[in-house]
C-alpha positions as CSV (number, residue, x, y, z in Angstrom):
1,X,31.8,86.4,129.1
2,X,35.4,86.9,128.0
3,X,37.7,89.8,129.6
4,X,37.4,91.8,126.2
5,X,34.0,91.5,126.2
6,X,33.5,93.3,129.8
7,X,36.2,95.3,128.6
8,X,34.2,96.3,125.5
9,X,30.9,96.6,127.9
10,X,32.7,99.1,130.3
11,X,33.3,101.7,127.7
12,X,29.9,101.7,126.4
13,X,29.0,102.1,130.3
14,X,31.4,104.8,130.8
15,X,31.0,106.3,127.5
16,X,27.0,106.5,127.8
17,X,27.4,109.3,129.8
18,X,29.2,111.5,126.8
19,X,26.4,110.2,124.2
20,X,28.5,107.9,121.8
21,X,26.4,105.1,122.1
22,X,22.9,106.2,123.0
23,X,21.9,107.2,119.3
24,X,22.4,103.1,118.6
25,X,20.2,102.0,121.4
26,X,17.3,103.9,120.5
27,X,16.0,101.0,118.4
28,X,16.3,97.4,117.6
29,X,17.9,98.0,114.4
30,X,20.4,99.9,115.8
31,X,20.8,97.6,119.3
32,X,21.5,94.5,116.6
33,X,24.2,96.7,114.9
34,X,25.9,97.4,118.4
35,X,25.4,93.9,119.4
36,X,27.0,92.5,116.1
37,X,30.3,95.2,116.8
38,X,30.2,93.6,120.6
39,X,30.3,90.2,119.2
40,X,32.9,90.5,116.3
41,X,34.7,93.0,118.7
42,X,34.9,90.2,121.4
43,X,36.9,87.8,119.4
44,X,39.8,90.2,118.9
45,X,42.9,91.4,121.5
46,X,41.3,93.8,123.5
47,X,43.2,97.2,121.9
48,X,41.6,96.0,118.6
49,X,38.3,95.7,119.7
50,X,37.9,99.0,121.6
51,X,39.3,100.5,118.5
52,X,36.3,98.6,116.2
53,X,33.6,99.6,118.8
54,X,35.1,103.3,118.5
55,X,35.0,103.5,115.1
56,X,31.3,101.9,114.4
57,X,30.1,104.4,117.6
58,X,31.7,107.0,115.8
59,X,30.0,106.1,112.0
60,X,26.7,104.6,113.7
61,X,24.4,108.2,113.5
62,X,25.2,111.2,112.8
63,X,23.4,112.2,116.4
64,X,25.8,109.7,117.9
65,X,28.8,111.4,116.6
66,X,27.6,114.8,117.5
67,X,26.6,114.0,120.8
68,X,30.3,112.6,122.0
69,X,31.4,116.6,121.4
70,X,28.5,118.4,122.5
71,X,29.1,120.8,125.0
72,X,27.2,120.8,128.6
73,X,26.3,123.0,130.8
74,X,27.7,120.3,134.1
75,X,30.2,118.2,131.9
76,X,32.2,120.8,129.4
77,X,33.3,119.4,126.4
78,X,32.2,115.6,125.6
79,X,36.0,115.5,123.2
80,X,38.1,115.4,126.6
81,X,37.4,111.4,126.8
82,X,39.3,108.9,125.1
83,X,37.2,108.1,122.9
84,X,35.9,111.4,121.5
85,X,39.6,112.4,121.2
86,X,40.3,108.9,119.2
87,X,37.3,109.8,116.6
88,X,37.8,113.0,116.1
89,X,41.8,112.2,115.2
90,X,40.2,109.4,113.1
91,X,37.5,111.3,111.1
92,X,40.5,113.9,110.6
93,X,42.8,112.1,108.9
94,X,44.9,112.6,112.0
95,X,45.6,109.3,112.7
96,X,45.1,106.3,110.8
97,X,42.8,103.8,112.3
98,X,44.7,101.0,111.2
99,X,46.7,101.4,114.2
100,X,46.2,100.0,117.2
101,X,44.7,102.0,120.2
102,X,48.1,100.3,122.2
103,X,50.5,101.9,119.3
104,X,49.2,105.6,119.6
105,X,50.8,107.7,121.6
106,X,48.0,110.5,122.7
107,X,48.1,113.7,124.7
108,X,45.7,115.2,125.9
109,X,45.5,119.5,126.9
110,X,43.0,120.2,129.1
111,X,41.2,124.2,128.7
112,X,42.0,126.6,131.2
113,X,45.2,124.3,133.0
114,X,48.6,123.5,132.2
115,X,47.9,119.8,133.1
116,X,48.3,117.1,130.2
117,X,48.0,114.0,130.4
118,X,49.8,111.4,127.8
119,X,47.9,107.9,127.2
């Protein structure tokens, strides 16, 4: 297993949690799709390979998509992660998703603090 690919394994760990990913493992249709992303993702530096996984979470289902911003009654708001906060600047037109994850340049405001914290 290459370092991008337990890179690339991590975040759909992590990001499980938020929903991103659990609309594409409901099936074997679906598990194929995310397998094939895992696999071209793999062969690529690891900032362009998050960024492809990102992209096909956030375009896999509709459910998907929804459930990475859904708000929870333990976790708040699925959009303070990374990744919620990378597709909804993508779907947008905030940023374009040509770029890199490694070029942007992201800050993010948490509700109710003055914290922020600049990736």
């Amino acid at each position: 297993m290459t370092n991008q690919t337990k890179t690339l394994l991590h975040f759909i760990d992590t990001n499980n949690s938020s929903g991103l990913n659990k609309a594409l493992k409901k099936n074997k249709h679906e598990q194929a799709a995310l397998q094939e992303v895992l696999n071209y993702a793999a062969l690529m530096g690891d900032d362009q390979s998050i960024r492809v996984l990102f992209m096909n979470g956030a375009n896999a289902t509709t459910e998907a998509y929804a459930n990475a911003f859904k708000t929870t009654a333990t976790q708040g708001h699925g959009g303070h992660t990374l990744a919620a906060v990378y597709i909804k600047s993508i779907k947008n037109k905030l940023i374009d998703p040509s770029i890199p994850l490694s070029k942007l340049n992201l800050t993010i405001s948490y509700k109710n603090t003055k914290n922020t914290k600049t990736i």
